[in-house]
Backbone as CSV, one residue per row, in Angstrom:
resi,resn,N_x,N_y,N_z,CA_x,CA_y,CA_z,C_x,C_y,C_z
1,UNK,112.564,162.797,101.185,113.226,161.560,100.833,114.466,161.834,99.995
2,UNK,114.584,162.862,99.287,115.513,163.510,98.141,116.869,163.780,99.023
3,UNK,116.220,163.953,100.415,117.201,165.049,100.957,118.116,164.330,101.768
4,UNK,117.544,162.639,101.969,118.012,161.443,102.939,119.028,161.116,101.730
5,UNK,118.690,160.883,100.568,118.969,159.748,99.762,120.697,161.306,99.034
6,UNK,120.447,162.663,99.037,121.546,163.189,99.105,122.279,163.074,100.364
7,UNK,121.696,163.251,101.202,122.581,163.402,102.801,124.031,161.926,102.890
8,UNK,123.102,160.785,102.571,123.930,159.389,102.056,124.951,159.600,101.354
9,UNK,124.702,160.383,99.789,125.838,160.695,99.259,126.914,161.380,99.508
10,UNK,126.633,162.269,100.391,127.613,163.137,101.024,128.676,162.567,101.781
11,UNK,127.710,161.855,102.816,128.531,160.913,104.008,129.231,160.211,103.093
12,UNK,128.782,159.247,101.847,129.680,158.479,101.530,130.664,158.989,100.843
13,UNK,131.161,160.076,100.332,131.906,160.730,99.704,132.949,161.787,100.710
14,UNK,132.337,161.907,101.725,133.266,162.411,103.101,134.157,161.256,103.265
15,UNK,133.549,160.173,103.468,133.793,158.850,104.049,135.333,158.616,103.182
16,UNK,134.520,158.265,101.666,135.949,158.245,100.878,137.222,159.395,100.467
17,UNK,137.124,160.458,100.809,137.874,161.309,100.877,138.992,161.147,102.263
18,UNK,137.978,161.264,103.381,138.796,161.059,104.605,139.700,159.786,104.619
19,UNK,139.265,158.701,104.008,140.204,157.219,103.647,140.968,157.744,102.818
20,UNK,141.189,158.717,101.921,142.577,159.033,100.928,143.483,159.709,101.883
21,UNK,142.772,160.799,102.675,143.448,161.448,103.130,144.580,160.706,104.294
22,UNK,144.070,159.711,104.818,144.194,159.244,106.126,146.074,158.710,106.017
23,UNK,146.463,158.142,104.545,147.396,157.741,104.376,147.990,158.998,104.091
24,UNK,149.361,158.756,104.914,150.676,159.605,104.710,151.415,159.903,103.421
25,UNK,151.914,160.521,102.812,152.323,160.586,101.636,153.863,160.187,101.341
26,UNK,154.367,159.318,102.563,155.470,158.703,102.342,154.951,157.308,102.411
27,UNK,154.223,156.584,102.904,153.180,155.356,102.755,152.651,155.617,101.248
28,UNK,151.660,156.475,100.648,151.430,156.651,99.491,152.486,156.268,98.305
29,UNK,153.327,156.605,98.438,154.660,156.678,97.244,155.369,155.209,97.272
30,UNK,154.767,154.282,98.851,155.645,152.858,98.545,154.713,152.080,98.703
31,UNK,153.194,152.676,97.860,151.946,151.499,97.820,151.761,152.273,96.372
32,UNK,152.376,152.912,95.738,152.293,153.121,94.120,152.126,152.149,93.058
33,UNK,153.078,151.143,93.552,153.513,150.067,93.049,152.389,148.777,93.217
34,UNK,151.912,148.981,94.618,150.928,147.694,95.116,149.373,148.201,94.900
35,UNK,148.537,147.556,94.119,147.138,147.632,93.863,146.475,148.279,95.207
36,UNK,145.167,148.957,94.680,143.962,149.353,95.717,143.397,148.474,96.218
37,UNK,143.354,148.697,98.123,142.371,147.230,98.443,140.956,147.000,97.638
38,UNK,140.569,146.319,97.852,139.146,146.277,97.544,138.115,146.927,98.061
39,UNK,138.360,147.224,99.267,137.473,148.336,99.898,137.010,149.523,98.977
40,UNK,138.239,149.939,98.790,138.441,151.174,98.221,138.310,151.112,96.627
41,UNK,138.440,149.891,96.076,138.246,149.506,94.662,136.738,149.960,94.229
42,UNK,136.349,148.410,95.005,135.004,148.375,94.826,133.807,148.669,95.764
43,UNK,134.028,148.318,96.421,132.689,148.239,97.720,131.932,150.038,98.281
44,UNK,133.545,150.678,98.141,132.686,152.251,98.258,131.989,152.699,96.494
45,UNK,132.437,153.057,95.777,131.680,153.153,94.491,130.567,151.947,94.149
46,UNK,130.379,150.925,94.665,129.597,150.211,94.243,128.373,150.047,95.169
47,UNK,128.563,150.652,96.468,127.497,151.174,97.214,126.888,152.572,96.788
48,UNK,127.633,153.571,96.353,127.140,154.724,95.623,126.030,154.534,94.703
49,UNK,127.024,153.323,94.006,125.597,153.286,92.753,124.340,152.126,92.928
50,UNK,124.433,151.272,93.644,123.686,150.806,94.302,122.410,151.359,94.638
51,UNK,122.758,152.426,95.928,121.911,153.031,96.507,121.584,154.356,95.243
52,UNK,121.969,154.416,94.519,121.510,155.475,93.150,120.255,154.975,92.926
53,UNK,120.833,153.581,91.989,119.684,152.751,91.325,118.272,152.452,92.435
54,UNK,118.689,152.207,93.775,117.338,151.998,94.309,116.768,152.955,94.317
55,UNK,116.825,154.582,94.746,116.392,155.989,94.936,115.562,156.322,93.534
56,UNK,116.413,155.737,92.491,115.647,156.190,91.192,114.546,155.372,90.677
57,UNK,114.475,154.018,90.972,113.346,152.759,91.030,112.434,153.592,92.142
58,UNK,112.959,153.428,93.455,112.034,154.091,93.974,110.875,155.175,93.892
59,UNK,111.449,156.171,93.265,110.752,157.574,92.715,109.851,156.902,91.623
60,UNK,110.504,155.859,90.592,109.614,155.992,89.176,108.516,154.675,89.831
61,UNK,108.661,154.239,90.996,107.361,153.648,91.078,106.582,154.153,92.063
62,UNK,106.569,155.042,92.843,106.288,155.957,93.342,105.378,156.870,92.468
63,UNK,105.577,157.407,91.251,105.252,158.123,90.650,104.480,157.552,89.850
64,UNK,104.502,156.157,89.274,103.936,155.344,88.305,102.712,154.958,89.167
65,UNK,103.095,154.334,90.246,101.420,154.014,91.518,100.341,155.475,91.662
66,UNK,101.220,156.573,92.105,100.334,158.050,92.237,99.449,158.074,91.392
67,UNK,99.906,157.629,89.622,98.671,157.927,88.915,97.828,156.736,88.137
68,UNK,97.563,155.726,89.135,96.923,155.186,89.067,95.785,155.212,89.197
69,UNK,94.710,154.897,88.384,92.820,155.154,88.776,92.628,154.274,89.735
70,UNK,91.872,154.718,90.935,91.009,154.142,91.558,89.475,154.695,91.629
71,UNK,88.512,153.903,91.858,87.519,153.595,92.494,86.906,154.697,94.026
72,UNK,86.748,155.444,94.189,86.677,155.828,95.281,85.099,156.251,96.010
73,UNK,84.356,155.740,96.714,82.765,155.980,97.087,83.339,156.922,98.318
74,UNK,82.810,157.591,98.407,82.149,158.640,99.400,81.214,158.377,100.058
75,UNK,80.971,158.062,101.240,79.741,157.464,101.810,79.498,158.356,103.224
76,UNK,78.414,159.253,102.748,77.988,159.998,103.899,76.877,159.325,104.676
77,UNK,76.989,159.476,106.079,75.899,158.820,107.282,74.811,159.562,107.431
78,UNK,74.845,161.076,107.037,73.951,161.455,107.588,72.881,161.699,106.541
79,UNK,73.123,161.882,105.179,72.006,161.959,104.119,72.000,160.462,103.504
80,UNK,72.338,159.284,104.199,72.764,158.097,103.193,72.794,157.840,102.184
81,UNK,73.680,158.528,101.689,74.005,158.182,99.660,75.472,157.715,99.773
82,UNK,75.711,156.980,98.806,76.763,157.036,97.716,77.129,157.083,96.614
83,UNK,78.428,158.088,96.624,78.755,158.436,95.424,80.075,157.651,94.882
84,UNK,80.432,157.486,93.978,81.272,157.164,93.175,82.272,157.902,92.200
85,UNK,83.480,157.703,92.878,84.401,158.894,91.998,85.546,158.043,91.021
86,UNK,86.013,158.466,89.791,87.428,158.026,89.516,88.356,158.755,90.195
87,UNK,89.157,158.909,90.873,90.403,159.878,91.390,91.996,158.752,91.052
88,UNK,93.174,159.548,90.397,93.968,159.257,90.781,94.831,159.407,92.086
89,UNK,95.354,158.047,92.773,96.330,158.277,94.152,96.869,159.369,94.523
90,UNK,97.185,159.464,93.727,98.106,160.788,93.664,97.247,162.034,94.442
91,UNK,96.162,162.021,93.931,95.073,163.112,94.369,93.832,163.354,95.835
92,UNK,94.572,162.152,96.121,94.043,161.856,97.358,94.277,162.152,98.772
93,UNK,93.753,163.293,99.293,94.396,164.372,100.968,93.227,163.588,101.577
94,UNK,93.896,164.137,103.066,93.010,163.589,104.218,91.840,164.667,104.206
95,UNK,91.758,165.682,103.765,90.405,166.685,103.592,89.793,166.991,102.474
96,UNK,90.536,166.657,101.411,90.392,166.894,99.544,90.795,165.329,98.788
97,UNK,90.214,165.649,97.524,90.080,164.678,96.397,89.736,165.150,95.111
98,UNK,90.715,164.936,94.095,90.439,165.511,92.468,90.245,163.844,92.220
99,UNK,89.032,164.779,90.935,88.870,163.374,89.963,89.393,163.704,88.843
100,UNK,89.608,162.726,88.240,89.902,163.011,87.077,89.377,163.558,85.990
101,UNK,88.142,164.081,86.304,87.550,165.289,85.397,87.710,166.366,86.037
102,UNK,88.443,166.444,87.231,88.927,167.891,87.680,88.301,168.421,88.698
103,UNK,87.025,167.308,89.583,86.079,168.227,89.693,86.796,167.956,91.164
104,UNK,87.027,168.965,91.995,87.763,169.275,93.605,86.716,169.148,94.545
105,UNK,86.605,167.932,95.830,85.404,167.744,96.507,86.198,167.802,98.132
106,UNK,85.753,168.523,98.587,86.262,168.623,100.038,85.487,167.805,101.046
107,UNK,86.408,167.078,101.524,85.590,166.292,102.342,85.216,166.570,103.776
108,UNK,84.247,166.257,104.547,84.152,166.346,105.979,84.641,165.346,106.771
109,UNK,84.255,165.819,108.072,85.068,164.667,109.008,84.118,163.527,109.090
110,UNK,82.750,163.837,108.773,82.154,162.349,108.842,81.591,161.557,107.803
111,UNK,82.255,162.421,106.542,81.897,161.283,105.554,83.215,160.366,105.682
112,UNK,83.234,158.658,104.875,84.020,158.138,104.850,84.462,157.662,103.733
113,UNK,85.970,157.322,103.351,85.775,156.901,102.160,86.400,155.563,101.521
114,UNK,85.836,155.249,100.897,86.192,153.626,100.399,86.911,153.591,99.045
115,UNK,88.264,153.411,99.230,89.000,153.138,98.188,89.041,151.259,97.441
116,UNK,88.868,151.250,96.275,89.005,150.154,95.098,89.324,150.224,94.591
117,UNK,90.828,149.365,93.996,91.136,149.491,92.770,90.242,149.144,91.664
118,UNK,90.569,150.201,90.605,89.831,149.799,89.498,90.019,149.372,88.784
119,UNK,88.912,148.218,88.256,89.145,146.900,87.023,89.172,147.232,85.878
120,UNK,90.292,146.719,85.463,90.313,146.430,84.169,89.125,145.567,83.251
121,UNK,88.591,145.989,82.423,87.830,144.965,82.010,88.409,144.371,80.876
């Protein structure tokens, strides 16, 4: 996602370079005098930071949800028990699961598992 949200910056910074370049430098010298469109004012830098601010919201709630506690039962078919884990999101693979006491439980293909958020009391 790091690598989309640089790739963007690039393009948009090609983008605005190639628009400086594009004008002639005898055009340049008799628009000295006359203001930057707005294009070029605002709308390219203000998409830069735009798309900054969402990338960085993005990540810190991203990161803020990962370590969230849930609830998680383990429910095997073939010995019928369930168990009950705390695990944070974050810790949660399609074959593995940490709890938050650390303890690493590998799962099989036919247990299943039931995620809940967990209450606040």
């Amino acid at each position: 996602m790091l690598t989309k949200i640089l790739l963007t910056a690039l393009v948009l910074a090609l983008a605005w370079a190639m628009l400086k370049r594009r004008s002639s430098p005898e055009v340049r010298k008799q628009e000295v005098a006359e203001p930057l469109p707005l294009f070029k004012r605002f709308l390219v830098p203000g998409a830069v930071g735009v798309t900054l601010i969402l990338a960085c919201g993005f990540f810190a709630w991203q990161w803020f949800d990962g370590y969230q506690v849930v609830s998680v039962t383990l429910v095997s078919p073939k010995e019928e028990r369930r168990e009950v884990y705390q695990v944070r999101k974050k810790d949660i693979s399609a074959n593995e699961l940490v709890t938050v006491d650390g303890l690493r439980i590998r799962l099989s293909t036919e247990e299943r598992l039931m995620i809940a958020e967990k209450s606040v009391p």
